[in-house]
C-alpha positions as CSV (number, residue, x, y, z in Angstrom):
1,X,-286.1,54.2,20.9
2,X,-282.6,55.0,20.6
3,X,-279.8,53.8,22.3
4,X,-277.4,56.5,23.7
5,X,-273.3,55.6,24.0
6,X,-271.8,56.4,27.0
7,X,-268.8,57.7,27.2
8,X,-266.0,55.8,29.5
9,X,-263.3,58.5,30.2
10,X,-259.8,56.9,30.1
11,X,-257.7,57.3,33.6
12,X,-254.6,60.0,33.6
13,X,-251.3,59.1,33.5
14,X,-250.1,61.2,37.0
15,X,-247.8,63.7,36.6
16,X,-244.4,62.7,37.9
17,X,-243.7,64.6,40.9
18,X,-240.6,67.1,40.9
19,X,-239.6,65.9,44.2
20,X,-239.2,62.0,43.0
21,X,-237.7,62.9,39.8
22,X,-235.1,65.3,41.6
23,X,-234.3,62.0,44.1
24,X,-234.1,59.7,41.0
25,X,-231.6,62.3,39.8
26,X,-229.5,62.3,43.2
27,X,-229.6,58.6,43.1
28,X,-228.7,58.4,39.8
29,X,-225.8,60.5,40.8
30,X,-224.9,58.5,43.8
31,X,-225.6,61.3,46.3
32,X,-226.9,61.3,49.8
33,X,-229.0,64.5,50.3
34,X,-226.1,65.6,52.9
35,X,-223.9,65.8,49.8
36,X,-225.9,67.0,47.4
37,X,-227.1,69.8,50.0
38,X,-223.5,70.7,50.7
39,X,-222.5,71.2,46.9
40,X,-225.4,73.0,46.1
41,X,-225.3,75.5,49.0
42,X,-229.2,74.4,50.1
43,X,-229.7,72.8,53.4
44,X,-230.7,69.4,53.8
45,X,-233.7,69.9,55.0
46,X,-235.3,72.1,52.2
47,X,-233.8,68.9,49.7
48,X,-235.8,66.7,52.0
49,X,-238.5,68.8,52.1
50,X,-238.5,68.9,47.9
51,X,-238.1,65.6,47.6
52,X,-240.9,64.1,49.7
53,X,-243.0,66.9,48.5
54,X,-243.4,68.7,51.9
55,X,-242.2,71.6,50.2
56,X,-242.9,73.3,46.5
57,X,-239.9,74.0,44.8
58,X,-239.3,77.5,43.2
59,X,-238.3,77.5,39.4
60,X,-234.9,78.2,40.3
61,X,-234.5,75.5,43.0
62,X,-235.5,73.7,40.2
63,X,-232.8,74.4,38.0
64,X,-230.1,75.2,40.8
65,X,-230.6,71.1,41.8
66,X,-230.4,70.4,38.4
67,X,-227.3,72.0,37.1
68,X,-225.9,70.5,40.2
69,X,-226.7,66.7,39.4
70,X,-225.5,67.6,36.0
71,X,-229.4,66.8,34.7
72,X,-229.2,67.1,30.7
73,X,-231.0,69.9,29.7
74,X,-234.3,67.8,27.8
75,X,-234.5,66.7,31.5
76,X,-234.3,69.8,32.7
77,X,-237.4,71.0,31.1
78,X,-239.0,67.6,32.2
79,X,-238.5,68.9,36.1
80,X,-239.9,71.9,35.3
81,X,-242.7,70.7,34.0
82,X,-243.7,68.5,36.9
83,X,-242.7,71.4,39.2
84,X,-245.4,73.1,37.4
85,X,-243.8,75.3,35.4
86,X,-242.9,75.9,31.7
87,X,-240.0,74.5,30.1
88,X,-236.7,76.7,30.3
89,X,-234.8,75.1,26.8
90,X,-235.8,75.6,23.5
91,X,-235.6,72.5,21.5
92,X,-234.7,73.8,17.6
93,X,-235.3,71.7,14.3
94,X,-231.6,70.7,13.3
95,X,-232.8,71.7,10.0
96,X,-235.0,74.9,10.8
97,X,-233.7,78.7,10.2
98,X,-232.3,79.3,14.2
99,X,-230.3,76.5,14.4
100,X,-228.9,77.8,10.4
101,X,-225.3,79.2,11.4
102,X,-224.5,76.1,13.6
103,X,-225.4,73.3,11.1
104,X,-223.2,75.6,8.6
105,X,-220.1,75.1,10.6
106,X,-220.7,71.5,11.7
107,X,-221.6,71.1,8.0
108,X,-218.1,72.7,7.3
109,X,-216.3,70.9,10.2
110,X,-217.0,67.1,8.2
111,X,-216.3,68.3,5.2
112,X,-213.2,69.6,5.7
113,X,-212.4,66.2,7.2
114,X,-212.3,64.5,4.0
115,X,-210.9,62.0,2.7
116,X,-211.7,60.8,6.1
117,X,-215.1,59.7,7.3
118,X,-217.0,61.9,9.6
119,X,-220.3,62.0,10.9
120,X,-223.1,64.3,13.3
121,X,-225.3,62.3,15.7
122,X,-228.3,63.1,17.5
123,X,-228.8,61.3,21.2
124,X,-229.9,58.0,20.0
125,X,-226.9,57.9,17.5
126,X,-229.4,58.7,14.5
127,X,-227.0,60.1,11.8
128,X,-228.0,63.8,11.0
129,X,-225.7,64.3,8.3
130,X,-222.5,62.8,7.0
131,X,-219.6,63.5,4.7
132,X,-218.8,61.5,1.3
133,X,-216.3,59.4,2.6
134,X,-218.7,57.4,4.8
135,X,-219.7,55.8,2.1
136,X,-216.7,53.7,3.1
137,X,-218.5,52.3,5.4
138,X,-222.3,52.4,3.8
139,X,-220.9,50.2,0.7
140,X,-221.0,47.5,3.5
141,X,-224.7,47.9,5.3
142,X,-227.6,46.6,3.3
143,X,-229.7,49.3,2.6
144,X,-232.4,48.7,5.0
145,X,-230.7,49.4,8.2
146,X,-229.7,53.1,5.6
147,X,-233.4,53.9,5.6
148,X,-233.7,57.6,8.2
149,X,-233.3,57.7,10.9
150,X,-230.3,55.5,9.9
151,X,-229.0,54.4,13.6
152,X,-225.2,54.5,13.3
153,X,-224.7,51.7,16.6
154,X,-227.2,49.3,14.7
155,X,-225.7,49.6,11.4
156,X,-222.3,49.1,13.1
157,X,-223.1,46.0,15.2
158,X,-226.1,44.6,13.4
159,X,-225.7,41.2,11.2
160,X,-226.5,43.0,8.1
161,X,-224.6,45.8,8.7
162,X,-220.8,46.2,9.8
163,X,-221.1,43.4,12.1
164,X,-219.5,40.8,9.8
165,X,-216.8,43.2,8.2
166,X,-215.4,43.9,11.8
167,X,-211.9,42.0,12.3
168,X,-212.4,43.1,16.5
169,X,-216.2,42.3,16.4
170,X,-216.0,41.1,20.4
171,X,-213.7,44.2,21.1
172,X,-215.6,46.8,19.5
173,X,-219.0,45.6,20.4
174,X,-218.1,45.6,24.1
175,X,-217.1,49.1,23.2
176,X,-220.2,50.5,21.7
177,X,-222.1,48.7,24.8
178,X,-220.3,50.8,27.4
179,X,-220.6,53.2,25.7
180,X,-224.8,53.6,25.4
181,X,-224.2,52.1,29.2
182,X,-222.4,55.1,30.1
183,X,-224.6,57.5,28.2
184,X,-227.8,55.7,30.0
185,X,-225.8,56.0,33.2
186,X,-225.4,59.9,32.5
187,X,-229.0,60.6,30.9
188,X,-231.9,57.5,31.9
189,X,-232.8,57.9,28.5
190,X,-235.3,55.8,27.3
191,X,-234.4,55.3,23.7
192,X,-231.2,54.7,24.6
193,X,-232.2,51.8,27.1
194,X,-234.0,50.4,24.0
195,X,-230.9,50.7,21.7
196,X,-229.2,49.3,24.5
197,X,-231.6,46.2,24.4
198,X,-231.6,46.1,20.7
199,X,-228.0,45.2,20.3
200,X,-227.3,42.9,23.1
201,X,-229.9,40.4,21.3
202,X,-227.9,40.5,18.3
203,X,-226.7,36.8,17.4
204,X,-222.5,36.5,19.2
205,X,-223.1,39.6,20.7
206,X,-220.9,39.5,23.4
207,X,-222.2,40.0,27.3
208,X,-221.6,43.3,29.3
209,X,-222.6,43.5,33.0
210,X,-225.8,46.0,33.5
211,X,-223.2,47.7,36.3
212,X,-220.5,48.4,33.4
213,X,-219.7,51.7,32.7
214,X,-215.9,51.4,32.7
215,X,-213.4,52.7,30.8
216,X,-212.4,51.5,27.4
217,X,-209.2,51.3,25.9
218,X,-207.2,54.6,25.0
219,X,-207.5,54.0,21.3
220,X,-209.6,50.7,20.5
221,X,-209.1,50.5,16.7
222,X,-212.3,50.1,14.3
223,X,-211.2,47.3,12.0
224,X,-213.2,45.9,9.0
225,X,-213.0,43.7,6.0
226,X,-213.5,45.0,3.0
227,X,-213.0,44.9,-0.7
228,X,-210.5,47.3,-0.4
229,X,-208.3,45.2,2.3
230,X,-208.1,45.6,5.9
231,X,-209.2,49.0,6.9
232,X,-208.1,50.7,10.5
233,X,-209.5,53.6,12.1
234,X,-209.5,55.3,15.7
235,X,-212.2,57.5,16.0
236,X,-212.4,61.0,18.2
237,X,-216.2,62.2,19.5
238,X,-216.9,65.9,20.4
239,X,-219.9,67.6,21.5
240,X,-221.1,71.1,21.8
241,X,-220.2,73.4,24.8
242,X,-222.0,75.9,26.6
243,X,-225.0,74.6,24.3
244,X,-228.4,76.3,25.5
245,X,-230.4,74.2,23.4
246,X,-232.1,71.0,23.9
247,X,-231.0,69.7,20.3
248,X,-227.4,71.2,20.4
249,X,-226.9,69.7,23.5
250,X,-227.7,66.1,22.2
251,X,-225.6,66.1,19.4
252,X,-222.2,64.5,19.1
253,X,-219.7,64.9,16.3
254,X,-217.8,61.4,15.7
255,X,-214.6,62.2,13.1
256,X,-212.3,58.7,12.0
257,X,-208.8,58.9,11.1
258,X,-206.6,56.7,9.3
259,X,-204.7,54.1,11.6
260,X,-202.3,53.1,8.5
261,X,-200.7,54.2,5.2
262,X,-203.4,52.0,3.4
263,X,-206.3,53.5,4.9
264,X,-205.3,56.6,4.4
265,X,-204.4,55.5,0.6
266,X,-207.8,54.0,0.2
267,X,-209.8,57.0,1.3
268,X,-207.9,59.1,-0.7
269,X,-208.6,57.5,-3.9
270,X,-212.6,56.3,-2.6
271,X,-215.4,57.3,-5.0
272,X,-216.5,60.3,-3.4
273,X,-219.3,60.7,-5.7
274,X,-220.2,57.5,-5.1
275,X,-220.1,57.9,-1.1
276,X,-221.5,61.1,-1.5
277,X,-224.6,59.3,-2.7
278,X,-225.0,56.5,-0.3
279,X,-224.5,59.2,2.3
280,X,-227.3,61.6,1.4
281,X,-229.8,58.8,0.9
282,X,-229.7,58.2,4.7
283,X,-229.6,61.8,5.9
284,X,-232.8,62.7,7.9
């Protein structure tokens, strides 16, 4: 006689519905439906309707709401989905043969920005690629926290990394912590809730309210200690516009400049070969 295994099938996850996701979204945004049907031309009603799932949303209610909370575009295919319907962005490998002419010119962008330090950043502030002249910076961050997906906010703030070289630690961690609360804020990301969490556990991290998404400084100076002197930099971020891509949209190009006539002498005679090294070891 043989015994025979029953199978125990494993409960579903339900499906999110379209219409909570799309209040989350008008929440998030600090909307009443009155407003949010008055910008987007659709009564208030139908946005009621949608939202307590009276009514099914067409694919293009779908995406007219979302353009109109400003919903990032990975989101955007997340409504969809739970609208019951497929997703509208493409989502390109960085590194794959469409996405070729657009990694050339960013490519092309940091490199032409040397002696100075620049650097491409996916959503979670993984570095994608870098120039040589990071290495400026890399010489500094023990080469675990290097390993890809190096994460450019962890080797900034982290003990082992730039943590104890930076003259404005307080300063400067307050500003990266805005920052990811701003980008949270914007996006309800996930991973960036957890980078969020990683960081403010980090030993003399300084405390920022959950509410903060203020504005920083005009120009809040990255300064750091290192064998070279006192280095200064202010730092400008740009992203992609127009982008149509899930990937595109996500990344963020982050280009330092010279605050001082000894920064600027120190990166120009930096061991470029050197940083060039340190720099491709942590390139995903």
């Amino acid at each position: 006689m043989t015994a025979t295994a029953t199978a125990t099938a494993l409960p579903l996850s339900p499906r999110p519905r379209v219409g909570s996701l799309l209040r989350d979204w008008r929440q998030r945004r600090r909307l009443s439906q009155l407003e949010l049907a008055s910008e987007s031309g659709v009564s208030t009603r139908h946005v009621s309707f949608v939202e307590t799932g009276r009514s099914k949303p067409s694919r293009e209610l779908v995406l007219h709401l979302a353009e109109h909370l400003e919903v990032p575009l990975r989101e955007r295919n997340a409504l969809l989905l739970a609208a019951g319907y497929a997703p509208a962005f493409p989502a390109a490998d960085i590194t794959g043969p469409e996405l070729a002419p657009v990694r050339d010119a960013l490519e092309q962008l940091i490199e032409r920005h040397q002696p100075s330090p620049a650097i491409v950043v996916d959503r979670h502030w993984n570095l994608v690629f870098g120039n040589a002249a990071i290495g400026v910076f890399l010489e500094l961050v023990e080469p675990s926290l290097l390993q890809p997906p190096a994460n450019t906010i962890r080797a900034t703030l982290h003990p082992d990394g730039l943590g104890p070289h930076l003259v404005n630690f307080e300063q400067y961690a307050t500003h990266l912590q805005q920052r990811l609360r701003r980008q949270l804020f914007m996006t309800g990301d996930a991973g960036t809730r957890a980078l969020l969490d990683e960081i403010a556990a980090y030993p003399g991290m300084p405390h920022v309210a959950a509410h903060t998404t203020g504005v920083d400084e005009l120009v809040l100076p990255l300064r750091l200690r290192t064998r070279h002197g006192e280095l200064a930099f202010f730092t400008t971020i740009a992203t992609l516009g127009t982008a149509t891509d899930v990937t595109l949209e996500e990344l963020s190009i982050e280009l330092f400049y010279p605050l001082d006539d000894h920064t600027r002498e120190v990166l120009a005679s930096f061991d470029t070969d050197a940083g060039a090294t340190a720099a491709g070891a942590t390139v995903r």
